[in-house]
C-alpha positions in Angstrom: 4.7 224.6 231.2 5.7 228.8 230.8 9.6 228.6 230.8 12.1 226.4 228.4 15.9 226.8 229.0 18.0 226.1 226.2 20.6 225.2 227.5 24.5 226.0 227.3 24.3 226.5 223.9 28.2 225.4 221.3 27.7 229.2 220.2 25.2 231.9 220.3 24.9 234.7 217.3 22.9 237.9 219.0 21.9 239.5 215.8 23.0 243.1 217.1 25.6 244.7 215.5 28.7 246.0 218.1 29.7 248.1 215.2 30.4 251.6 216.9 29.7 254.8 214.9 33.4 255.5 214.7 34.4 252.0 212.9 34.3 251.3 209.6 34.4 247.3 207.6 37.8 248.4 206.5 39.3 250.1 210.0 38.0 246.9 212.4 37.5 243.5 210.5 36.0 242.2 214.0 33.4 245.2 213.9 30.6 242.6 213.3 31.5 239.8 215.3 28.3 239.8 217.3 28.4 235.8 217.9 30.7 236.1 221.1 27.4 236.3 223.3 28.9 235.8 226.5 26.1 236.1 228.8 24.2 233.9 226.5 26.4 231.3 227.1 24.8 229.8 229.5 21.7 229.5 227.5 18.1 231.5 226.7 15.2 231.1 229.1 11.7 231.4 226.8 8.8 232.2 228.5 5.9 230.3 226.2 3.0 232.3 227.5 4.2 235.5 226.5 6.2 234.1 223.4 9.3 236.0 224.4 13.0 235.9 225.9 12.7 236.3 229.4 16.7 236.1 230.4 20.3 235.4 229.1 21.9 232.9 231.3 25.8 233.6 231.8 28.3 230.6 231.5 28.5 227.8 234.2 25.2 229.8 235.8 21.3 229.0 235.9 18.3 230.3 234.8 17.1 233.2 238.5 13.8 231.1 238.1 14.1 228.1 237.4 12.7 226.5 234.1 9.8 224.1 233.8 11.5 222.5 230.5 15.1 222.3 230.2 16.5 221.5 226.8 20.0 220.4 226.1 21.5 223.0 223.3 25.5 221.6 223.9 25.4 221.0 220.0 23.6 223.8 218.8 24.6 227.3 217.4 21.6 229.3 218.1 20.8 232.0 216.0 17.8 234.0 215.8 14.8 233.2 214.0 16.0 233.9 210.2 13.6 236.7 208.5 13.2 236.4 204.8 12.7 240.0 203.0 11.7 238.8 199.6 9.8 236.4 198.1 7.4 234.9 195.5 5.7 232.1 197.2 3.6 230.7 194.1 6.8 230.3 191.9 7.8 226.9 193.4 5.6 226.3 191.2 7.7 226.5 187.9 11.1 225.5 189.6 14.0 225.1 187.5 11.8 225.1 184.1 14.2 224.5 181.0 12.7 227.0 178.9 14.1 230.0 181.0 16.7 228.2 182.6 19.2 230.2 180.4 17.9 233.7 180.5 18.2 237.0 181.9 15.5 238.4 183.7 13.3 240.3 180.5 13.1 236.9 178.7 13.0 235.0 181.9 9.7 237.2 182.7 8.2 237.4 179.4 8.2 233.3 178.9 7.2 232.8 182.7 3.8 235.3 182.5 1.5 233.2 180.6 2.2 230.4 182.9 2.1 231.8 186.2 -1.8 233.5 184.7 -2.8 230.0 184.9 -2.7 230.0 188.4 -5.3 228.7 191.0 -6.4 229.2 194.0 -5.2 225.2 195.0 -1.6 225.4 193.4 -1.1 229.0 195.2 -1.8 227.1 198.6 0.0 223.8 197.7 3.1 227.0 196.2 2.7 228.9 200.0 2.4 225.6 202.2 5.8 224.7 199.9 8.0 227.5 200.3 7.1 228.5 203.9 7.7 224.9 205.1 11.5 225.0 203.2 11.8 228.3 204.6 10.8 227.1 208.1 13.4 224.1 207.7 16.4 226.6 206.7 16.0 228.7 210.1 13.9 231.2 208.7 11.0 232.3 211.4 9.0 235.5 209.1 8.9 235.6 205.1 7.8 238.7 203.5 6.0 237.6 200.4 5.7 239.7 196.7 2.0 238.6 195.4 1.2 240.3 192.4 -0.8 238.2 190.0 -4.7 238.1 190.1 -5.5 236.1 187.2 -9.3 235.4 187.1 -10.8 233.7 189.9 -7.4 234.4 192.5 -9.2 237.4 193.9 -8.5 235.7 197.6 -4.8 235.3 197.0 -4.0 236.8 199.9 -6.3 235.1 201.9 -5.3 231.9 200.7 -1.9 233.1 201.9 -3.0 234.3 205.3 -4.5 230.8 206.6 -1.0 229.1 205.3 0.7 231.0 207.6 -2.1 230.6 210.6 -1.4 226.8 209.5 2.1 226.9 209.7 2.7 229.2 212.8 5.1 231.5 211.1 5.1 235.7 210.9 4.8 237.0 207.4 4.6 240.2 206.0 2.0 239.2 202.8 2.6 242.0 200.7 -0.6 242.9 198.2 1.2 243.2 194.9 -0.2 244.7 191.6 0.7 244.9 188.1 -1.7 247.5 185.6 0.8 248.5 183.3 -0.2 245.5 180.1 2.0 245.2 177.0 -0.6 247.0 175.1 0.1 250.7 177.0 4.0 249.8 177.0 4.9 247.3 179.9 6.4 244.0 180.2 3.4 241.6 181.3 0.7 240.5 179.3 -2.7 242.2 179.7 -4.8 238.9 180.9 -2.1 239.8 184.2 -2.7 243.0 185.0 -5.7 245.1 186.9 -7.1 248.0 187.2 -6.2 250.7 189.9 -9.6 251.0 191.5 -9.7 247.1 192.0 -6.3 246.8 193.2 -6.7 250.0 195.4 -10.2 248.9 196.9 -8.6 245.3 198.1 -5.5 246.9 199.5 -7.4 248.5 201.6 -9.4 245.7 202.6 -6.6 243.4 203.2 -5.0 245.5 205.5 -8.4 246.2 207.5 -8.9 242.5 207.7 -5.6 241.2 208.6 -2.9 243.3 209.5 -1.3 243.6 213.2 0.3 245.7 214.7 3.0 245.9 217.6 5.2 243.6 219.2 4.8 239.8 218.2 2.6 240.5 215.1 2.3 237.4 213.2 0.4 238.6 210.2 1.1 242.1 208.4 0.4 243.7 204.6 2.1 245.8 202.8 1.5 247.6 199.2 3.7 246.2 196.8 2.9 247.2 193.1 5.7 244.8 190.8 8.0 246.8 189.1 8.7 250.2 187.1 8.1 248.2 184.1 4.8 246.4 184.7 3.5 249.4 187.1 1.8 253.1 186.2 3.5 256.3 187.5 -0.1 256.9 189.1 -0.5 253.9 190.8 2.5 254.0 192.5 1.2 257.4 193.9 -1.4 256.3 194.6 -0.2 252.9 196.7 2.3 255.6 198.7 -0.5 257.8 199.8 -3.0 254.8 200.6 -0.1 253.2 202.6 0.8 256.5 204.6 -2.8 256.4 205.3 -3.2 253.1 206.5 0.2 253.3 208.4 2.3 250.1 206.1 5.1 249.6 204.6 5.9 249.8 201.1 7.5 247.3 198.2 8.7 247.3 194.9 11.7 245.5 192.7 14.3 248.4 191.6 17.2 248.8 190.3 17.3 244.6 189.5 18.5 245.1 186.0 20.3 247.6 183.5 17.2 246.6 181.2 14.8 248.3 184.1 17.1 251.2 184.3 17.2 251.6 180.6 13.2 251.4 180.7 12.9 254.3 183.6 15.0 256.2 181.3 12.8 255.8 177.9 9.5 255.7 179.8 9.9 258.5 182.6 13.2 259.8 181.4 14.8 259.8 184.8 17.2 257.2 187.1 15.4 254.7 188.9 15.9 256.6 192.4 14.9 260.1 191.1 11.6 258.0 189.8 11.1 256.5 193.2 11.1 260.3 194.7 8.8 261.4 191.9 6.2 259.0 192.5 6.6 259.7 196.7 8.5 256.6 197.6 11.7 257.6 199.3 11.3 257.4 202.6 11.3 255.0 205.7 8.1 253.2 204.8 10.1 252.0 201.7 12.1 248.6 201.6 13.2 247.8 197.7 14.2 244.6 196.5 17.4 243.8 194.5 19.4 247.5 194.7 21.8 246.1 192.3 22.5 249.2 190.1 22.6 252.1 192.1 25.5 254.9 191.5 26.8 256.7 194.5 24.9 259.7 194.7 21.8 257.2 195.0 22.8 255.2 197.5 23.5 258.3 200.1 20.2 260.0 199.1 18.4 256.1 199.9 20.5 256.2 203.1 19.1 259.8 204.4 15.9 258.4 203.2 15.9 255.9 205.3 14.6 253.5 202.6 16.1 249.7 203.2 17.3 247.1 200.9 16.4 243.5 200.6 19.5 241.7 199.0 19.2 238.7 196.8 22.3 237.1 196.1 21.2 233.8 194.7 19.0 235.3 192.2 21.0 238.1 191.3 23.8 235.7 190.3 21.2 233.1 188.5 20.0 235.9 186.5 23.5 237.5 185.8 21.4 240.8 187.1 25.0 242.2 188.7 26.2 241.9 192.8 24.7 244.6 195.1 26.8 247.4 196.6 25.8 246.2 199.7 28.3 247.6 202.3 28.2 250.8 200.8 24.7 250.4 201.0 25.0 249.6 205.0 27.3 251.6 205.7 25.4 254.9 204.4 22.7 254.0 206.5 20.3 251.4 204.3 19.1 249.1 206.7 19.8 245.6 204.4 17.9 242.4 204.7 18.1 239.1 202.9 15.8 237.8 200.2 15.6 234.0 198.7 13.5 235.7 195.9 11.3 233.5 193.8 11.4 230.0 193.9 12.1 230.7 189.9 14.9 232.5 190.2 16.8 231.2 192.7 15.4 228.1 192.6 15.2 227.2 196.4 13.6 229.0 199.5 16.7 228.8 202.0 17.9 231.2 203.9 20.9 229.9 205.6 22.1 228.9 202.6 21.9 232.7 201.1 23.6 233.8 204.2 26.7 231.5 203.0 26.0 233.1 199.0 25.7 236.6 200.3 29.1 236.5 202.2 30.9 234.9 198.8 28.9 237.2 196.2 30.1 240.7 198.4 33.3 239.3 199.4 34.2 239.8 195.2 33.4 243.4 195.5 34.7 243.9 199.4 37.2 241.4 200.2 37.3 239.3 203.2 37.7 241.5 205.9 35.3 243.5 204.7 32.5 241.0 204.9 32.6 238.9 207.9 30.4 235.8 208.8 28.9 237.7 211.3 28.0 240.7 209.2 25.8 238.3 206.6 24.0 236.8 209.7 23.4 240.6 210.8 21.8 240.7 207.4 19.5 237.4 207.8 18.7 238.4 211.3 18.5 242.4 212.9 19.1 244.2 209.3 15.8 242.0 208.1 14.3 242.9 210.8 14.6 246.8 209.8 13.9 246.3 206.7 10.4 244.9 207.3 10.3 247.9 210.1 10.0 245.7 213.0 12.1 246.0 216.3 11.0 242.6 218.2 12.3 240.0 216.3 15.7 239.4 214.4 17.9 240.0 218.1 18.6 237.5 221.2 17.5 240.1 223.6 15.9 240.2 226.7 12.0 241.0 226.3 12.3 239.9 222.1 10.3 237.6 220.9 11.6 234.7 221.1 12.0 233.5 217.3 14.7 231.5 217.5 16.6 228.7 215.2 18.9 226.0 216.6 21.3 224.6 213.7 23.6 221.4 214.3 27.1 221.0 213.1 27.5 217.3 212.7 27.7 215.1 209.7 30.9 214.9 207.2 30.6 219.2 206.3 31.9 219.8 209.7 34.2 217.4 210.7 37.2 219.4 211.6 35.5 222.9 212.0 36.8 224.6 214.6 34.7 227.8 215.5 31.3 227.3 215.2 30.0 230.4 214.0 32.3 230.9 211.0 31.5 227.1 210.8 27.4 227.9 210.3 28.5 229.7 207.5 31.1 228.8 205.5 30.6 224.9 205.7 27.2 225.3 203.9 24.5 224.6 206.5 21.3 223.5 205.0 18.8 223.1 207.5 18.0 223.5 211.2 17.4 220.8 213.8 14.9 222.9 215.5 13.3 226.1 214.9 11.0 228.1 217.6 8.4 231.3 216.8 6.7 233.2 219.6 8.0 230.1 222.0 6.5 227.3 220.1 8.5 224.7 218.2 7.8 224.7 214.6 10.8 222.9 214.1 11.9 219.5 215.3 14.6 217.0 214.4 14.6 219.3 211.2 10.7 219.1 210.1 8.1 221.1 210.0 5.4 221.5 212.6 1.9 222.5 212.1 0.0 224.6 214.7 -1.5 221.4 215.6 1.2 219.7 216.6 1.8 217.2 213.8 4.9 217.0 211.8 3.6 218.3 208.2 3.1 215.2 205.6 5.6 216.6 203.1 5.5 213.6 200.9 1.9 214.2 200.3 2.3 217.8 200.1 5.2 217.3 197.6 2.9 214.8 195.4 0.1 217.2 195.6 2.6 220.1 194.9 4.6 218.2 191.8 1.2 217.6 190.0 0.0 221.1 190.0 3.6 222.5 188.6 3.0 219.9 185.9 -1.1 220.9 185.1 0.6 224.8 184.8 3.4 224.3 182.6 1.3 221.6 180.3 -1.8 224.4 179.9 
């Protein structure tokens, strides 16, 4: 069996902006209404050899070969595969702790460190197996993950990470994070968290040798992500850019989250948190940044000639009171923006389709409605995630994409009386999807999670096994 028609689809979003260079959020409200997908109507035929979208079947036609499988998608609003730009996988781990519960993020981070450098090499899998699963249920298809502790005995992190995905059959972008700037020499963490260059350096490289791919349909790719300005030295975020221009990958870092981290870039480097990212070699394409909250206007065109790309995180910005994004100005001076879930700490969930609905309400306060459609927050989740992680095969309903694709329902008391589907998605509050497909293979049925071997994943177990490791951290 090669080819699967999804049939005749309720509503199909393409996740490819019609936006013309001319038209601005404020001139055309309908300039991202990419969901009318006309010749996708009739459905999307999936060829599951290849893993990708082999044709978009008008309405009232069928498939010019016809399909081995044909699956009945009358009550579905397809969507593609959801792509997650920001993460910390291991912090489902310390979920809604009371504690931090009331903090910003300084406090948040300081009371949070000494826990997470109790970390092992079992709770990271049970953390990874726990958030890619959620994010698998909420529509999301690739997760780019922040791991930047390395207590003692977590030299593998990534690795651990790596097989979760193999397990899982998702696409991840693992980013190799790194923190060597201790409280003793000025920075936020606590020394038992941080490393030293060479080490960190040395197993960048290797991780990247080891695992990453490259091209269309890449399932597994590495990035350099040191943490943060504040837990991070000017030199080895020099020294991350060049190794990553060497090695040909993309690069990661939180900026611009708080006023605290811009008052910190002041003291400590005494410039702006963009004219530090150029001074260290950071501003360019290779560059996506998460959070971008406090950027001033002269920033955000000089990140949009750069090319650099934004991953927004609406749920944790607003749980932390960090501020809201300028994320259509962003956009619109050419930052490619993507959607993050952030840490499992600070948001405290890892769904995606549910910070699609919190990204349209959180920019609509500083845009207005028709500023910030439905369809423009999908075009974040979807192709603008996509650039971000600089990939062009996924995040689109295309002919010849990979076909990454997520199938929601709209049935139950939410919807009853919704009347187009798409704004429907969005605004109602969907939670999960019914089905979710990467590279042609269902990972997603009747809204569970399905392991490369076939088997619905046992998430009461893993939930039992997961529950009693976030209790051995927090106890100590």
């Amino acid at each position: 069996m090669t080819r699967i028609w999804l049939r005749n689809p309720l509503a199909v979003h393409l996740g490819r902006s019609t936006r013309t260079e001319s038209a601005t959020s404020a001139e055309s409200p309908t300039a991202h209404d990419t969901h009318d997908a006309t010749a996708a109507r009739g459905g999307i035929v999936v060829d599951t050899e290849s893993g990708t979208i082999v044709e978009l079947v008008p309405a009232g036609g069928t498939p010019a070969t016809p399909a081995d499988e044909v699956v009945d998608a009358s009550e579905h609003v397809i969507t593609p595969g959801l792509i997650n730009t920001h993460h910390h996988f291991y912090q489902t781990l310390t979920r809604a702790w009371a504690p931090v519960a009331d903090l910003p993020l300084f406090g948040w981070l300081t009371n949070l460190y000494p826990v997470w450098a109790r970390l092992t090499p079992r709770a990271l899998e049970l953390a990874t197996t726990v958030a890619m699963a959620e994010l698998l249920e909420s529509g999301c298809t690739t997760a780019a993950d922040h791991h930047y502790l390395f207590p003692t005995g977590m030299d593998d992190a990534i690795d651990i990470q790596v097989g979760v995905v193999r397990n899982l059959g998702m696409r991840a972008m693992l980013t190799r994070g790194s923190m060597s700037l201790g409280e003793d020499d000025g920075g936020l963490p606590p020394q038992q968290t941080v490393q030293d260059a060479e080490v960190i350096l040395a197993d960048s490289r290797r991780l990247v040798e080891t695992y990453h791919e490259r091209g269309a349909g890449a399932q597994v790719q590495i990035g350099l992500a040191p943490c943060s300005p504040f837990s991070v030295t000017t030199e080895l975020m020099r020294d991350s850019a060049a190794l990553a221009a060497d090695l040909d990958v993309r690069l990661h870092t939180h900026l611009a989250e708080t006023l605290d981290e811009e008052d910190f870039c002041r003291e400590r480097f005494g410039l702006r948190t963009v004219d530090y990212l150029e001074s260290v070699g950071w501003l360019g394409d290779r560059t996506w940044l998460a959070h971008g909250v406090h950027f001033d206007d002269e920033e955000i065109v000089r990140l949009g000639a750069a090319g650099v790309s934004v991953a927004h995180c609406p749920t944790s910005n607003m749980r932390l009171a960090s501020g809201i994004a300028r994320a259509v100005e962003l956009e619109d001076a050419g930052v490619s923006v993507g959607l993050g879930v952030d840490g499992s700490a600070s948001n405290d969930a890892s769904n995606l389709i549910r910070e699609v609905r919190q990204a349209l309400y959180i920019q609509r306060l500083r845009y207005g409605a028709e500023a910030v459609t439905c369809d423009r927050v999908l075009d974040w989740a979807t192709r603008g995630s996509a650039a971000a992680l600089g990939r062009d095969d996924i995040g689109e309903i295309a002919v010849g994409k990979q076909a990454d694709l997520a199938l929601f329902r709209l049935d139950g008391l939410a919807f009853s009386g919704a009347h187009d589907p798409i704004p429907a998605l969005v605004l109602c509050g969907a939670e999960k999807a019914d089905r979710v497909m990467v590279a042609g293979a269902w990972r997603v049925r009747d809204g569970r999670a399905i392991g490369v071997d076939g088997q619905t994943l046992d998430t009461e177990a893993l939930i039992a096994a997961h529950q009693e490791e976030a209790r051995r951290l927090v106890a100590g």
